[in-house]
N, CA, C and O atoms as a GROMACS GRO file, in nm:
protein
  260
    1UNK      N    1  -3.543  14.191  -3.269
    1UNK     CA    2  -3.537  14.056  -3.216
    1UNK      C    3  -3.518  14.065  -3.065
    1UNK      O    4  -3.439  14.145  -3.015
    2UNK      N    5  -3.606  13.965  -2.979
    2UNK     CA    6  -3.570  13.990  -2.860
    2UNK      C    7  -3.539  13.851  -2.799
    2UNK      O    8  -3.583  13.742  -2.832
    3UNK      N    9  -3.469  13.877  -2.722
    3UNK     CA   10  -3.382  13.696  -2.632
    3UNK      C   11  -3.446  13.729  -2.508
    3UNK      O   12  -3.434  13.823  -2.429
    4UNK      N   13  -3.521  13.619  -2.513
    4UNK     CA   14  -3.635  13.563  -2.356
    4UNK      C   15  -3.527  13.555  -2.233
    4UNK      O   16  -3.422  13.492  -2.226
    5UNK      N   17  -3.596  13.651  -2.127
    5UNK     CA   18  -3.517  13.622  -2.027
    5UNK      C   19  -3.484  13.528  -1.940
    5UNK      O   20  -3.396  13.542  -1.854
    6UNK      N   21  -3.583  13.378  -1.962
    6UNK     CA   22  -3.605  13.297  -1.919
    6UNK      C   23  -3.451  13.208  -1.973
    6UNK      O   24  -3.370  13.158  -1.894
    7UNK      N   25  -3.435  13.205  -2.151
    7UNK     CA   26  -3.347  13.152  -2.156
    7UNK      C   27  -3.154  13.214  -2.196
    7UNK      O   28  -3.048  13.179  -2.247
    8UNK      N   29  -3.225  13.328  -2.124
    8UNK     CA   30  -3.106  13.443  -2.063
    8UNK      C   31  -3.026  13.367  -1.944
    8UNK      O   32  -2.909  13.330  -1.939
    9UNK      N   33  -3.166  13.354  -1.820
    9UNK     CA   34  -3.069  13.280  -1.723
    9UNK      C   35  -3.043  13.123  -1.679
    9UNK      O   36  -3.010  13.064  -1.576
   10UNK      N   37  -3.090  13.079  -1.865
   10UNK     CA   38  -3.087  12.985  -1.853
   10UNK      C   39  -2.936  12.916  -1.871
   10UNK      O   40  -2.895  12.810  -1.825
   11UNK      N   41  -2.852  13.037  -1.975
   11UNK     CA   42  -2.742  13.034  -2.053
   11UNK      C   43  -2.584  13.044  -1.912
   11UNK      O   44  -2.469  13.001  -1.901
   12UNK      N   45  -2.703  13.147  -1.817
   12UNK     CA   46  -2.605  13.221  -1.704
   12UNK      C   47  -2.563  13.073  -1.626
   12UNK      O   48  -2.449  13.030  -1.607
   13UNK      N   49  -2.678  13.018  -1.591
   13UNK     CA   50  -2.704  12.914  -1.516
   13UNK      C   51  -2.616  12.756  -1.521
   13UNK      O   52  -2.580  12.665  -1.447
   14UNK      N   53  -2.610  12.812  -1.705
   14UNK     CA   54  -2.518  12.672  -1.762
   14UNK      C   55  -2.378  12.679  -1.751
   14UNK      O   56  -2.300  12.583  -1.750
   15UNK      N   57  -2.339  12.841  -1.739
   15UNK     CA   58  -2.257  12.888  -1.702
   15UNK      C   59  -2.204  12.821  -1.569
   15UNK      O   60  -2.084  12.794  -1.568
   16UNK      N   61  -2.288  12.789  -1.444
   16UNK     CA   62  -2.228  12.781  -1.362
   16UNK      C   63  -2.296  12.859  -1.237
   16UNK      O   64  -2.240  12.816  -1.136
   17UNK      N   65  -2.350  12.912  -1.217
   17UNK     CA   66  -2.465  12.995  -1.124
   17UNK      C   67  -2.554  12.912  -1.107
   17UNK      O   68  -2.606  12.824  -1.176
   18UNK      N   69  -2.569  12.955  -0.991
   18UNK     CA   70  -2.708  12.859  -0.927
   18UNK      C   71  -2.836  12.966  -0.921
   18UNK      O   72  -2.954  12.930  -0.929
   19UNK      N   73  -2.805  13.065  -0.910
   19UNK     CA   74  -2.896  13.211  -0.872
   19UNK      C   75  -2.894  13.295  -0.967
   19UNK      O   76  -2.794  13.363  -0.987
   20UNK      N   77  -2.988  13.304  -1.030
   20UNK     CA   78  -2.979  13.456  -1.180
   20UNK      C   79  -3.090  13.493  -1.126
   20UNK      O   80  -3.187  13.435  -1.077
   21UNK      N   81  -3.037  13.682  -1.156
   21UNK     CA   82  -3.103  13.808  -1.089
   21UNK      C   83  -3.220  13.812  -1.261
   21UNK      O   84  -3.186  13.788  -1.377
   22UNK      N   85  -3.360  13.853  -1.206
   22UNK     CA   86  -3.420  13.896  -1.358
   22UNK      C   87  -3.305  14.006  -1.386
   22UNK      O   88  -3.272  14.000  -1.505
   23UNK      N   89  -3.242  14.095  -1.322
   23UNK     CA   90  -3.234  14.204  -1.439
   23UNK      C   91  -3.056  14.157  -1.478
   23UNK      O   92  -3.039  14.181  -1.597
   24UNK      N   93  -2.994  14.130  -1.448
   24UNK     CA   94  -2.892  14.047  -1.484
   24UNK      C   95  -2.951  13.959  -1.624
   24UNK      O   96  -2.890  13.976  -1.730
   25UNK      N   97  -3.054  13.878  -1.621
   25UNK     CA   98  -3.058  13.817  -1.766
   25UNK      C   99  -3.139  13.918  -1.841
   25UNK      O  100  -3.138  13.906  -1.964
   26UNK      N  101  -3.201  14.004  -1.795
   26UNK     CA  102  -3.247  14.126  -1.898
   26UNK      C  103  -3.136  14.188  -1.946
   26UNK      O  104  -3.139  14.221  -2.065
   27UNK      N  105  -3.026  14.215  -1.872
   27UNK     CA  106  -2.918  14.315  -1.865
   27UNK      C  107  -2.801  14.216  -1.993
   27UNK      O  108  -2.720  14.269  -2.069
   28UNK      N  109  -2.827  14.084  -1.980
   28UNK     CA  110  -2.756  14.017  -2.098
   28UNK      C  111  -2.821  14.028  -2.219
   28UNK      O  112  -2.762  14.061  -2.322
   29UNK      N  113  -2.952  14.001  -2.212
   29UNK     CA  114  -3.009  14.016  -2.342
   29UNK      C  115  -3.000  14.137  -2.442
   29UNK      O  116  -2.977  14.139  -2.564
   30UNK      N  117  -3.024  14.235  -2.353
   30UNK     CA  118  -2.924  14.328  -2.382
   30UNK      C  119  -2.838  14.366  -2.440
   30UNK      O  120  -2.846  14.444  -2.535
   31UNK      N  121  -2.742  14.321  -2.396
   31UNK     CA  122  -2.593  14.334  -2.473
   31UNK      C  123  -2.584  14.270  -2.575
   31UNK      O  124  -2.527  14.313  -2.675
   32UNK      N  125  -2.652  14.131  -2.563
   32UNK     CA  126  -2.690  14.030  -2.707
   32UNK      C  127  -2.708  14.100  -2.851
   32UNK      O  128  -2.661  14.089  -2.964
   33UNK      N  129  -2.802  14.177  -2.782
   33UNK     CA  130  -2.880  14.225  -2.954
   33UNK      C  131  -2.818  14.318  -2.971
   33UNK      O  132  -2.794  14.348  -3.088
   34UNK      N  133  -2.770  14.398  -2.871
   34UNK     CA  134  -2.672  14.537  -2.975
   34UNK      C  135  -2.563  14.446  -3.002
   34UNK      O  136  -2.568  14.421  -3.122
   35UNK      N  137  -2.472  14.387  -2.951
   35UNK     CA  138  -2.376  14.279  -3.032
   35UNK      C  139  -2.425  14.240  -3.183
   35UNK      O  140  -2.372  14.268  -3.291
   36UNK      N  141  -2.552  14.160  -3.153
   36UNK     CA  142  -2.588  14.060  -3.325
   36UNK      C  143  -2.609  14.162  -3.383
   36UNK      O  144  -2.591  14.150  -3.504
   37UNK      N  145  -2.655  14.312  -3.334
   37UNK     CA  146  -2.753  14.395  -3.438
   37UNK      C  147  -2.577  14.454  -3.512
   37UNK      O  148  -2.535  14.434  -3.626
   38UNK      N  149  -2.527  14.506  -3.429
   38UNK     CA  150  -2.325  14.497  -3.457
   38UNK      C  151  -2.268  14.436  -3.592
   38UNK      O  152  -2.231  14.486  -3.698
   39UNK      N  153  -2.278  14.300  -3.540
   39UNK     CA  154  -2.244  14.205  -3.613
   39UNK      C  155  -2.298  14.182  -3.784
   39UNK      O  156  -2.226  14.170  -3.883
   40UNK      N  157  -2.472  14.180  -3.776
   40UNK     CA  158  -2.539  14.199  -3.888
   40UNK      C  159  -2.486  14.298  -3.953
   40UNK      O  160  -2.429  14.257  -4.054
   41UNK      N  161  -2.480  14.415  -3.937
   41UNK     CA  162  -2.465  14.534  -4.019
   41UNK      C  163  -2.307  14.488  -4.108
   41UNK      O  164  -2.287  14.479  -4.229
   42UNK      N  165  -2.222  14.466  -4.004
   42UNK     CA  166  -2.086  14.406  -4.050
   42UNK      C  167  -2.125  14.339  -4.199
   42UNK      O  168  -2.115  14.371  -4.317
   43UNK      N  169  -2.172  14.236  -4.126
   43UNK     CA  170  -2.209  14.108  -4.247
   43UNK      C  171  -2.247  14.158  -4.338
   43UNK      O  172  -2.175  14.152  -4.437
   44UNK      N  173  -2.372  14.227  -4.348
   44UNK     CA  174  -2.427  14.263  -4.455
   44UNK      C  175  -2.360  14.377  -4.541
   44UNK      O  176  -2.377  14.384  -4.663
   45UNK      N  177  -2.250  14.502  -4.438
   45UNK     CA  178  -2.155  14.525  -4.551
   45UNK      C  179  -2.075  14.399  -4.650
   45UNK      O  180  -2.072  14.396  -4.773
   46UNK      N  181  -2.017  14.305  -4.559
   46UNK     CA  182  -1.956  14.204  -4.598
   46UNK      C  183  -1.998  14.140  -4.715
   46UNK      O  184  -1.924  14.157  -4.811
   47UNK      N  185  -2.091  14.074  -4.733
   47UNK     CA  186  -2.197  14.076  -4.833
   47UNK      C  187  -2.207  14.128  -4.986
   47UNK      O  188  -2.222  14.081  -5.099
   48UNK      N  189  -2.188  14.268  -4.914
   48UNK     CA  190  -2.204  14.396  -4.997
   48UNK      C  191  -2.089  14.380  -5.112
   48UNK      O  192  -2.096  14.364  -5.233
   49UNK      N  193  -2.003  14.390  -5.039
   49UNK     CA  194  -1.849  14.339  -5.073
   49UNK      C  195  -1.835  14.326  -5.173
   49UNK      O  196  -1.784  14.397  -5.259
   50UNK      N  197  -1.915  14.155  -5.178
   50UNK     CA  198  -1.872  14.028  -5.227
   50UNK      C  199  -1.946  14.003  -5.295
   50UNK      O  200  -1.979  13.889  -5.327
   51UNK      N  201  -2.020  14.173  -5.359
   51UNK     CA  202  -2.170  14.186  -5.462
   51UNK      C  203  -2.274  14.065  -5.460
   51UNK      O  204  -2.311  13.999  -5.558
   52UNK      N  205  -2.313  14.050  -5.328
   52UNK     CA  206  -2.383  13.924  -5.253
   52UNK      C  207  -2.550  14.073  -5.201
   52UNK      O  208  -2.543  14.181  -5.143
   53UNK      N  209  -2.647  14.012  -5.246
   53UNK     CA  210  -2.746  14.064  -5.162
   53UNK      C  211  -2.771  13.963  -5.041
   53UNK      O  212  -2.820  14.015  -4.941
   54UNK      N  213  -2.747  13.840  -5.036
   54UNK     CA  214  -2.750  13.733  -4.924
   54UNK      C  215  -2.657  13.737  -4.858
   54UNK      O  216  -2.542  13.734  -4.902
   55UNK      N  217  -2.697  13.747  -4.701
   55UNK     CA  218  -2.571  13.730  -4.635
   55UNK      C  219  -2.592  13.563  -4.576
   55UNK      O  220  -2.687  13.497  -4.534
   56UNK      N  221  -2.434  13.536  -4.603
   56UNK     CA  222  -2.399  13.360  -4.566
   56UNK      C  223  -2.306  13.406  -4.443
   56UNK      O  224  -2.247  13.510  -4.414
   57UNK      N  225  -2.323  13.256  -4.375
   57UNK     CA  226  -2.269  13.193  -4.258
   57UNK      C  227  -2.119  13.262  -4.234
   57UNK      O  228  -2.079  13.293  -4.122
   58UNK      N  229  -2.049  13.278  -4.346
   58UNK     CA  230  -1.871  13.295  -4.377
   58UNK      C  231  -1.918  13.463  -4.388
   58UNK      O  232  -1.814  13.526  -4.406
   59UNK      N  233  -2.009  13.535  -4.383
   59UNK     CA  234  -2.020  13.655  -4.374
   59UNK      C  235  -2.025  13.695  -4.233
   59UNK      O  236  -1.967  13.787  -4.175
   60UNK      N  237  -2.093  13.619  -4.195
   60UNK     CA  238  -2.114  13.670  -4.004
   60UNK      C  239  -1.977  13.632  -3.959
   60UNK      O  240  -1.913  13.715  -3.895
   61UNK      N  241  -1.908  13.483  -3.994
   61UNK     CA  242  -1.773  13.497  -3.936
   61UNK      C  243  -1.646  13.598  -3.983
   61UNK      O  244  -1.558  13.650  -3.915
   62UNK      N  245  -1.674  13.605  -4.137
   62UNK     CA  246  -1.555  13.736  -4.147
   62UNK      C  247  -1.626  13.852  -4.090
   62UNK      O  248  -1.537  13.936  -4.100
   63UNK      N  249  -1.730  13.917  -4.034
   63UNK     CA  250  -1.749  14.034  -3.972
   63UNK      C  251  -1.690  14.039  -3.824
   63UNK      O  252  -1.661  14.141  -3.761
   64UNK      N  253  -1.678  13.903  -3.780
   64UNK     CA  254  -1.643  13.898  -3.623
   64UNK      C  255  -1.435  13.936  -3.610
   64UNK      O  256  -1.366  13.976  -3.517
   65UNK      N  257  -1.408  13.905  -3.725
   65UNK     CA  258  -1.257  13.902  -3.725
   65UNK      C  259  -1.204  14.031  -3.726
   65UNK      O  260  -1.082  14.048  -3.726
   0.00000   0.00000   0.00000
């Protein structure tokens, strides 16, 4: 999965910046997907768990805790 850098610095911007560098919102997107890709694996142990082949909404949040 990849996050457009367009609405990379779009996120920076809402933040509060007036000026986003391209590689600054490349450099977030970035971190994004190894985070969610993180997170998924969590879940889907989580899932696993809970003898679930579907992972639900309450799976991604108990993986974050």
């Amino acid at each position: 999965m990849e996050f457009s850098v367009s609405k990379m610095k779009e996120m920076i911007k809402s933040q509060g910046s007036k000026r986003v560098s391209e590689d600054s919102a490349e450099e977030l997107a970035d971190v994004l997907e190894t985070f969610a890709g993180d997170v998924s694996e969590e879940a889907i142990a989580v899932a696993n768990d809970k003898g679930r082949k579907t992972v639900r909404g309450e799976d991604i949040r108990d993986a974050l805790k």
